[in-house]
C-alpha positions as CSV (number, residue, x, y, z in Angstrom):
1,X,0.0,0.0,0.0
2,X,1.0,3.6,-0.8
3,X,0.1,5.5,2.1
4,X,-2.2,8.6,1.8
5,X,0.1,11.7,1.7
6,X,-0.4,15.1,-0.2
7,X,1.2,14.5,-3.7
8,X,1.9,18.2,-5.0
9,X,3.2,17.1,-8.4
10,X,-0.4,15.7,-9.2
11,X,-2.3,18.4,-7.6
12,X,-0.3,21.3,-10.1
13,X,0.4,18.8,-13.2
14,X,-1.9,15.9,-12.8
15,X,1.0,13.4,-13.1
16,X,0.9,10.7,-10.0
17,X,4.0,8.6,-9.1
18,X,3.6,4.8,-10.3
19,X,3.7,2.2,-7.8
20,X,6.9,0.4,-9.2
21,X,7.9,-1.5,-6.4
22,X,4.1,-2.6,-5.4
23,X,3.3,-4.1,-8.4
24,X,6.5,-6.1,-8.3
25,X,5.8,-7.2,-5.0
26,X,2.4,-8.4,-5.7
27,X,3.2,-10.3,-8.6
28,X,5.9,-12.3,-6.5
29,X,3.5,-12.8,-3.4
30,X,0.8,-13.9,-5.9
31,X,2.8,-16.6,-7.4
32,X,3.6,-18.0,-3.7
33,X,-0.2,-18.8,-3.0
34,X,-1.1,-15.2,-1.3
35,X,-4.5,-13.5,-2.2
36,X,-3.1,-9.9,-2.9
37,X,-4.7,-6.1,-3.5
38,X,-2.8,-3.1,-4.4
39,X,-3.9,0.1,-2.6
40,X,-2.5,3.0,-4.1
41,X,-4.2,5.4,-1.4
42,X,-3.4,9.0,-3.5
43,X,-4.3,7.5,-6.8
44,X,-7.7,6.5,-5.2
45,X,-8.3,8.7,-2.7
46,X,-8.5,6.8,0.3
47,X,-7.2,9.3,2.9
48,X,-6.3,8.9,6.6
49,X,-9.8,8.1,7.8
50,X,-11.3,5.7,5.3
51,X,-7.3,2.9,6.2
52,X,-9.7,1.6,8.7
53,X,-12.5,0.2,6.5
54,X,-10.4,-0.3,3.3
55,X,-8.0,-2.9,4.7
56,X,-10.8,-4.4,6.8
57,X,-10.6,-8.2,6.0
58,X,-7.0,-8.9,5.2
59,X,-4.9,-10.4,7.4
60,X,-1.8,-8.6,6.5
61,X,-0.9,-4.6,5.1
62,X,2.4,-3.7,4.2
63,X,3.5,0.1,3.4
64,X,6.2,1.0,1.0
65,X,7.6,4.7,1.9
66,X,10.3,6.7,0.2
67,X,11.6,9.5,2.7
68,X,9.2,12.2,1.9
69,X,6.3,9.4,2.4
70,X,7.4,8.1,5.9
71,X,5.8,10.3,8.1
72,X,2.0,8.9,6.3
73,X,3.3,5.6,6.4
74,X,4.2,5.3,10.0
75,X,0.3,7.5,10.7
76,X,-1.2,5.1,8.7
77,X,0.1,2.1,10.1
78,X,-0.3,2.8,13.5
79,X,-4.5,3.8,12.1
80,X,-4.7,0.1,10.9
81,X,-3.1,-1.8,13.9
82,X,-5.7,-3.1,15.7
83,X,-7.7,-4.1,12.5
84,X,-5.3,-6.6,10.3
85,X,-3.3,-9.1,12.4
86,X,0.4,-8.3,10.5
87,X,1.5,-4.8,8.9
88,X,4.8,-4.3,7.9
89,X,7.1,-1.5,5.7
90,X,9.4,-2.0,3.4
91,X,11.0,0.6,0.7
92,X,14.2,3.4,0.6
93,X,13.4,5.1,3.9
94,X,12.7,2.1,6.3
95,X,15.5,0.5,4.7
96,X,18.1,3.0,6.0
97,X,16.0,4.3,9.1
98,X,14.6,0.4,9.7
99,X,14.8,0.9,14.3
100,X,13.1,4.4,13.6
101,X,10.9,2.8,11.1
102,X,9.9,-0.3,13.4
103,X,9.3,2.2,17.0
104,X,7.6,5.0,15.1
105,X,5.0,3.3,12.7
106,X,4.4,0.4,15.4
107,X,5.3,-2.2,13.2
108,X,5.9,-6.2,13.7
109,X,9.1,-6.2,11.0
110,X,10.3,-3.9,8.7
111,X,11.8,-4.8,4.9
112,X,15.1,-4.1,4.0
113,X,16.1,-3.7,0.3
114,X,14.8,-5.9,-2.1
115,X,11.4,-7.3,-0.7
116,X,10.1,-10.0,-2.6
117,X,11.9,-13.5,-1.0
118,X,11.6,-11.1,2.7
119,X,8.4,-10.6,2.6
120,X,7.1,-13.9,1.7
121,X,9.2,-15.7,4.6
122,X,8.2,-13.1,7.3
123,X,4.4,-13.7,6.1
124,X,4.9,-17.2,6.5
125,X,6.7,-17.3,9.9
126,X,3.5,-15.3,10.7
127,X,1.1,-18.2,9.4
128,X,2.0,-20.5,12.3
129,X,0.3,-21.6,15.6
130,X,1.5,-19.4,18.5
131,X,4.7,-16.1,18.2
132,X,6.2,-16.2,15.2
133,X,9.9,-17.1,15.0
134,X,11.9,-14.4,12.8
135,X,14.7,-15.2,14.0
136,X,15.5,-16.9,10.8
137,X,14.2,-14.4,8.1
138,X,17.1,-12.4,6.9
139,X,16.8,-8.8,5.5
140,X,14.2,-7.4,8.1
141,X,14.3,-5.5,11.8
142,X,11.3,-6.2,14.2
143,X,10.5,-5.4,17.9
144,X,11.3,-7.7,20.6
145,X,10.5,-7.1,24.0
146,X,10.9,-3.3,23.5
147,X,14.2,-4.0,22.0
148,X,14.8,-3.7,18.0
149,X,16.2,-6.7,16.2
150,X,18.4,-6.4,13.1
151,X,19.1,-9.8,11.3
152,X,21.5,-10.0,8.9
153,X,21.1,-8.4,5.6
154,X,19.6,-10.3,2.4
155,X,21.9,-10.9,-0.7
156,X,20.6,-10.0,-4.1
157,X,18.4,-11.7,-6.1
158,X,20.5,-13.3,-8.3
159,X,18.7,-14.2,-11.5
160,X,15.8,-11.1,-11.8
161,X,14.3,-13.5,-14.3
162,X,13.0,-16.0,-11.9
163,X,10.8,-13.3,-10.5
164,X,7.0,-13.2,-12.3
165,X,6.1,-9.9,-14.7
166,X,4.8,-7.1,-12.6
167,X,1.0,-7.2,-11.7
168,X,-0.2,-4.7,-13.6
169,X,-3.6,-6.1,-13.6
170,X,-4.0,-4.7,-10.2
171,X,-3.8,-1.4,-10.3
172,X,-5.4,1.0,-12.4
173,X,-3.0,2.0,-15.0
174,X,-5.2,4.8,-16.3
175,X,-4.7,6.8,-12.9
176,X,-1.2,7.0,-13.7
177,X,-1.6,8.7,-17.4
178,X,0.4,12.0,-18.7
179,X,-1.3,14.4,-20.9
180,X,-4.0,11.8,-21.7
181,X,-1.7,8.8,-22.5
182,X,-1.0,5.6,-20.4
183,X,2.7,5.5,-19.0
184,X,4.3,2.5,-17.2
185,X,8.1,3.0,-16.2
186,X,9.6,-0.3,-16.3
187,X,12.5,-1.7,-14.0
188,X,14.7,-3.8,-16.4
189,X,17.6,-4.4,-13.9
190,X,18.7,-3.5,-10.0
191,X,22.2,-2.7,-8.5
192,X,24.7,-0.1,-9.3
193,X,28.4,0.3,-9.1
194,X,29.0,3.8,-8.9
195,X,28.8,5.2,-5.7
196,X,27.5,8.9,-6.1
197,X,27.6,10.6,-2.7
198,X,24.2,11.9,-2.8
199,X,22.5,8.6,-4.0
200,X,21.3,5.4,-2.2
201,X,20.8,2.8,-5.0
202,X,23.8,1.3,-4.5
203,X,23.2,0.6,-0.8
204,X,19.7,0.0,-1.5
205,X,20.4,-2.9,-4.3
206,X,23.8,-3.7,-3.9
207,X,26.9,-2.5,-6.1
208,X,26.8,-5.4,-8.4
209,X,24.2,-4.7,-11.6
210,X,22.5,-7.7,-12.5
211,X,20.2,-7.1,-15.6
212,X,17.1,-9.3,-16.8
213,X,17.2,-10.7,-20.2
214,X,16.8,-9.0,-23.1
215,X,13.7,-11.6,-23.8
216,X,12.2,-11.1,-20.7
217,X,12.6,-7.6,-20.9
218,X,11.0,-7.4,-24.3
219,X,8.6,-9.8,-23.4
220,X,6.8,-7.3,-20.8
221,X,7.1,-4.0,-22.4
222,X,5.5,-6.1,-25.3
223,X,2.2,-7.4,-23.1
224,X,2.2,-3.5,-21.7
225,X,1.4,-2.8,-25.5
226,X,-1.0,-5.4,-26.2
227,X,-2.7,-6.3,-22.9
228,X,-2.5,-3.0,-21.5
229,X,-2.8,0.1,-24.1
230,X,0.4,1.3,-22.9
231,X,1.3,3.7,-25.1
232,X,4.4,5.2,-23.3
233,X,7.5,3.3,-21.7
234,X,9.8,4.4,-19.4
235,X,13.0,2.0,-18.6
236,X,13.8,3.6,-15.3
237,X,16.8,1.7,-14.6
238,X,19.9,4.0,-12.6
239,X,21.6,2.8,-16.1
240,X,19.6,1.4,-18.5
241,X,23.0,1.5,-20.8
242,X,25.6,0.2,-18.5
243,X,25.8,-3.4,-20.6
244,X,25.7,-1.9,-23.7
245,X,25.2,-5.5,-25.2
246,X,22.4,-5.9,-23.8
247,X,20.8,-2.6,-24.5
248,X,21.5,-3.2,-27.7
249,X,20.1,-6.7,-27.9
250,X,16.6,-5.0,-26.6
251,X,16.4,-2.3,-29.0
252,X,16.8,-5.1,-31.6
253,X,13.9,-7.8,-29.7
254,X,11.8,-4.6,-30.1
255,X,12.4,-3.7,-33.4
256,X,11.7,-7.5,-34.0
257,X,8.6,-7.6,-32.3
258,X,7.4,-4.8,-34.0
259,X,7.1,-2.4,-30.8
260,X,5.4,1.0,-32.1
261,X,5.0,3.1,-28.9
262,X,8.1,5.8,-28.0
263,X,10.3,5.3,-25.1
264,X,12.4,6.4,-23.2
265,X,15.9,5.6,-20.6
266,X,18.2,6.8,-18.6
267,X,22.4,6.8,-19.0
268,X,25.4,7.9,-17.6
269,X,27.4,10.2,-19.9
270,X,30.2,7.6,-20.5
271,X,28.1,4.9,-21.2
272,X,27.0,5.9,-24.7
273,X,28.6,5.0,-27.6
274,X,27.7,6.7,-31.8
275,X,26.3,2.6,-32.6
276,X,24.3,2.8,-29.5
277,X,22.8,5.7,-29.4
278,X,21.5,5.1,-33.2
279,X,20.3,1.7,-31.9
280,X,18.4,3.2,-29.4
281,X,16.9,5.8,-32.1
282,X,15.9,2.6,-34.4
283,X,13.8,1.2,-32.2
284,X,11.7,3.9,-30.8
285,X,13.5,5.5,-28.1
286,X,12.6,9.4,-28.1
287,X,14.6,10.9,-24.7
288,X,17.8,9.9,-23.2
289,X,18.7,11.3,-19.4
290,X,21.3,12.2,-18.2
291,X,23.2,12.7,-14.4
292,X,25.1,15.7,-15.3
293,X,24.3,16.9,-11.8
294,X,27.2,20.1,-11.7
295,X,28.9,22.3,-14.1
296,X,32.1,22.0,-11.9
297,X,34.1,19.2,-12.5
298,X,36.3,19.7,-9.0
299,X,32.2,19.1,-7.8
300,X,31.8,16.1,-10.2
301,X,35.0,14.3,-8.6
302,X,34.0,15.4,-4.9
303,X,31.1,13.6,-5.3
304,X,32.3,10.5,-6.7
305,X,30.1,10.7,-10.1
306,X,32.9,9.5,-12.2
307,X,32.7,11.7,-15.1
308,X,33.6,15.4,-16.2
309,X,31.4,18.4,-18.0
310,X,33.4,17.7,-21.1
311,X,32.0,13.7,-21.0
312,X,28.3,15.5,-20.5
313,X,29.0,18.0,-24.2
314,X,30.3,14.5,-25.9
315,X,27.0,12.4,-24.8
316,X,24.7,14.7,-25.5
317,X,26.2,15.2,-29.0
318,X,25.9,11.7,-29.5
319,X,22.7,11.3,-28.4
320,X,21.7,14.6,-30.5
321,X,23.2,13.2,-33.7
322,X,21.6,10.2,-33.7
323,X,18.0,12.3,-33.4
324,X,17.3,11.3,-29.5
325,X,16.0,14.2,-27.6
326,X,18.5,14.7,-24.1
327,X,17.5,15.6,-20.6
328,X,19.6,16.6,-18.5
329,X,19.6,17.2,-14.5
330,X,21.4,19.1,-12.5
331,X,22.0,19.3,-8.4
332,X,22.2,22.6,-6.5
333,X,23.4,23.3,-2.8
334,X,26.3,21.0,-2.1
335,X,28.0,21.7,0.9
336,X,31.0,24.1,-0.5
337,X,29.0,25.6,-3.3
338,X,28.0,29.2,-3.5
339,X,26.1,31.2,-5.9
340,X,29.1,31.3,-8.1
341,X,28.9,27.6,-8.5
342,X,25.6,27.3,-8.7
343,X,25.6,30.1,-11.6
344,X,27.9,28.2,-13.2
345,X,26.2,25.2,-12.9
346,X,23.3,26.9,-15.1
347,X,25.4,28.1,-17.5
348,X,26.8,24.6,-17.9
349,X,23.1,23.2,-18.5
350,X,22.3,26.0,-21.4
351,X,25.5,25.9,-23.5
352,X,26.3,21.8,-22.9
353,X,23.5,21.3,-25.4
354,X,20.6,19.4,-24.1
355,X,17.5,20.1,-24.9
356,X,16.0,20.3,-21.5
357,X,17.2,20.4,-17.9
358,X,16.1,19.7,-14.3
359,X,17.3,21.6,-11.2
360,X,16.9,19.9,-7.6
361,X,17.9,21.4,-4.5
362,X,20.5,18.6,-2.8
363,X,18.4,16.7,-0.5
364,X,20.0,14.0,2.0
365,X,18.2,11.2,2.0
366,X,19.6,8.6,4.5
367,X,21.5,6.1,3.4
368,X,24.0,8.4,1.4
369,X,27.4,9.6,1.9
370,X,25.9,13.0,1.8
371,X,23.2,12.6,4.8
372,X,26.2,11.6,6.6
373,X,28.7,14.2,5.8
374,X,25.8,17.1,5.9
375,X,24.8,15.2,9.3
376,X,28.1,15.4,10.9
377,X,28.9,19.4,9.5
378,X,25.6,20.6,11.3
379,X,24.3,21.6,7.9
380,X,20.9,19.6,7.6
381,X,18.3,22.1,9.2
382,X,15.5,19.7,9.4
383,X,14.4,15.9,10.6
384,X,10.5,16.6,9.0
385,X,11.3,13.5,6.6
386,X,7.9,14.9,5.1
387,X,9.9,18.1,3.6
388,X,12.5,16.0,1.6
389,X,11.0,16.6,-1.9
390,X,14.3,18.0,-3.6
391,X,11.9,21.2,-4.3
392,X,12.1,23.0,-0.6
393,X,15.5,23.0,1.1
394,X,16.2,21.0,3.9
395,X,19.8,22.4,4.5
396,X,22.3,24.9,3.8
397,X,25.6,25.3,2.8
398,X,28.4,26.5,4.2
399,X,28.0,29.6,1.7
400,X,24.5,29.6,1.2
401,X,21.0,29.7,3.4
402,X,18.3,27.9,2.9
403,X,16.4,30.5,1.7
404,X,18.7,31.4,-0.7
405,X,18.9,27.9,-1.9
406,X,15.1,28.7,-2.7
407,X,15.9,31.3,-4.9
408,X,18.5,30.0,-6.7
409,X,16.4,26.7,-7.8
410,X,14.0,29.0,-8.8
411,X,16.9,31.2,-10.7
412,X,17.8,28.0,-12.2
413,X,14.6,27.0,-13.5
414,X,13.9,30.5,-15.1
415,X,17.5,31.1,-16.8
416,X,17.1,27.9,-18.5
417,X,13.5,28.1,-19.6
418,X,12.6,32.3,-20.2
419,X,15.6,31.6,-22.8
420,X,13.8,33.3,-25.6
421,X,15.6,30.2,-27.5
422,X,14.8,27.5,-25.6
423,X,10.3,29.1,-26.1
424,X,11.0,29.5,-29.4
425,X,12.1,25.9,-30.4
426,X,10.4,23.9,-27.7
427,X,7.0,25.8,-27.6
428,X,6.9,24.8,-31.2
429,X,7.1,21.1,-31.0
430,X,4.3,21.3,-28.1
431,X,5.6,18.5,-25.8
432,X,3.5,18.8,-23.2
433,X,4.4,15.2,-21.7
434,X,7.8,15.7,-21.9
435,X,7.3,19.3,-19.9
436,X,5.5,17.6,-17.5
437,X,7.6,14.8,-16.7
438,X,10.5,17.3,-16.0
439,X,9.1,19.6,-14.1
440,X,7.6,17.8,-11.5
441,X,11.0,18.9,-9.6
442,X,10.5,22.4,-9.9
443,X,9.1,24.5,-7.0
444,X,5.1,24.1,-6.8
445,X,4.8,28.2,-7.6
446,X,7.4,27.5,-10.5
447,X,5.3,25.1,-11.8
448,X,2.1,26.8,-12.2
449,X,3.7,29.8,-13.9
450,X,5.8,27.6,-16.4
451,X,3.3,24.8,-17.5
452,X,0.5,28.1,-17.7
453,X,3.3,29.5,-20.6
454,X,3.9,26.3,-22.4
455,X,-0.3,26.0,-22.4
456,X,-0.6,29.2,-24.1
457,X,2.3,28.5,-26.3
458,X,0.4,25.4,-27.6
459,X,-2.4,27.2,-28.1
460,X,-4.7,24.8,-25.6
């Protein structure tokens, strides 16, 4: 279950967040005999008072919560206690915050990292005659006698094709539509090896990338097509081009298969290669994006991204020449930057030649390097997990406030977009879904002011 919490991206652009990691879970529970319902509480409109009666009858409720989201997922399952006999949390914030998770939401075990083989052995050590025994289940943290329990960690699933195609049939893919059109992002592998300071993924899925099959992977973008109407696809893999082999070896099963609907993927900016990116071109692929995340590179290499601003101008020539549209996104408010760095960080994102950008404020979420570092300098100003959108600040720099933080994303946004340039081309291919996809990170009175121009632009 997605826990009710106020989702300000759908409120300004209509565009809800797809449960990824529920309908993954439910296809896997399914296939081990359990009788499973997907509540997606925003999407449907279930809200704090009407838990009660909606989860009346099931024995179990689980709640997945990102950080923003754990705040609603602890009120909701301590709301719900009394009424199923298990409930249990699982996603990135109980993952890294699992004791907080477990004393704060009330909960008999918490899920860490992946949660399909977890869940389905805690369940089942609950389906017994008298306490259960969790002694055993690796990859969760539960109360015990006012104490909190950490068993060991889980290792990765090893072969992602075992698991069962994502239980689409359980949610209501329309809710999840932009500009009219259904969109399902699709999760084609886990686990990354770069270790970015300001990202979890790693920790979350384990350094090691292990892809599915190109077959497999064709195989349910092809029954989204045909069973579903999907007529958008997202592969939101960290790196969807890490094995370039394999990327390859999809674009050609879809080509194959005859796969008429535009996609789109994310890279790293040395992960693209000329044959590539025309591959990806061939077989439908519309937008590439990109981590550029700083126009500094002494900022790139403190952060342990990897790569420099000149690697960024090369891929996104690339990409450009071989007709793929390029998104790139950007990261403002890292400890040591001031406005100089942040104004250069703009200038980097007009003249580096993609053809859009997104600005975040930093945000350290736990389990990063940077939640840590930002932790230990004094320079987080808040613990309200509910504030950690990337669109308000949650800390400052050692240059900047938080309030100037605020201006500068909003700098950011405006320098990039008011480009008389940027209107001229981009108001004239009318992308409205593209536009909305981006900038659901941009500040909520942002928003409103630069979706209003682009409406007018297309003349709606």
């Amino acid at each position: 279950m997605n826990p009710p919490a106020t989702d300000y991206v759908a409120e300004v652009l209509g565009v809800r967040t797809f449960p990824v990691g529920l309908v993954h879970l439910a296809a896997y529970l399914r296939e081990k005999g359990f009788d499973v319902r997907i509540l997606d509480c925003p999407a449907e409109g279930i809200g704090p008072g009407e838990l009660r009666s909606a989860v009346k009858g099931y024995d179990a409720v689980g709640f997945t919560a990102t950080t923003p989201a754990a705040p609603s997922a602890y009120r909701a399952a301590r709301e719900v206690r009394d009424v199923v006999d298990v409930v249990f949390l699982g996603g990135p914030h109980p993952t890294f915050m699992d004791e907080e998770a477990v004393r704060e939401s009330g909960a008999d075990f918490v899920v860490r990292g992946e949660g399909e083989i977890t869940t389905v052995e805690a369940l089942e050590a609950f389906d017994t005659w008298g306490e259960p025994d969790l002694s055993d289940v690796r990859g969760i943290t539960y109360p015990v006698d006012g104490k909190v329990v950490r068993n060991p960690d889980r290792p990765p699933i090893e072969n992602l094709d075992s698991l069962p195609l994502p239980a689409y049939d359980l949610i209501d893919i329309d809710a999840y539509a932009v500009d009219g059109k259904r969109f399902v992002p699709v999760v084609t592998s886990r686990g990354c090896p770069f270790g970015c300071a300001f990202c979890a993924s790693s920790r979350m899925f384990g350094r090691r990338w292990r892809g599915r099959s190109p077959a497999r992977v064709v195989e349910e973008i092809v029954m989204l097509v045909e069973e579903f109407s999907v007529r958008r696809v997202e592969i939101v893999d960290d790196v969807f081009t890490l094995n370039r082999k394999r990327a390859r070896e999809v674009c050609k099963g879809l080509r194959e298969e005859g796969v008429d609907v535009p996609w789109d993927c994310s890279s790293r900016a040395d992960t693209v290669d000329p044959d590539l990116a025309k591959e990806l071109s061939r077989s439908g692929c519309e937008t590439v994006y990109i981590g550029a995340e700083s126009g500094d590179d002494e900022t790139l290499e403190r952060i342990g991204k990897g790569i420099t601003t000149s690697d960024v101008v090369s891929c996104v020539k690339t990409l450009k020449n071989a007709g793929l549209r390029v998104v790139a996104s950007f990261i403002i408010g890292f400890p040591w930057e001031d406005r100089k760095d942040v104004r250069r960080t703009v200038k980097f994102a007009k003249r580096c030649g993609a053809d859009y950008a997104q600005f975040t404020i930093l945000t350290p979420y736990p389990g990063t390097p940077m939640f840590e570092e930002l932790k230990r300098e004094g320079l987080i100003e808040t613990f309200d997990w509910s504030k950690y959108t990337t669109v308000d600040p949650v800390i400052r720099t050692k240059h900047l406030t938080s309030k100037d933080l605020s201006l500068l994303i909003k700098y950011a946004y405006l320098s990039f977009y008011a480009d008389p340039r940027f209107l001229i081309k981009r108001l004239s291919e009318g992308d409205v879904f593209l536009i909305k996809k981006i900038l659901k990170e941009a500040p909520k009175t942002l928003l409103r002011a630069v979706l209003t121009a682009f409406n007018k632009g297309f003349g709606r």
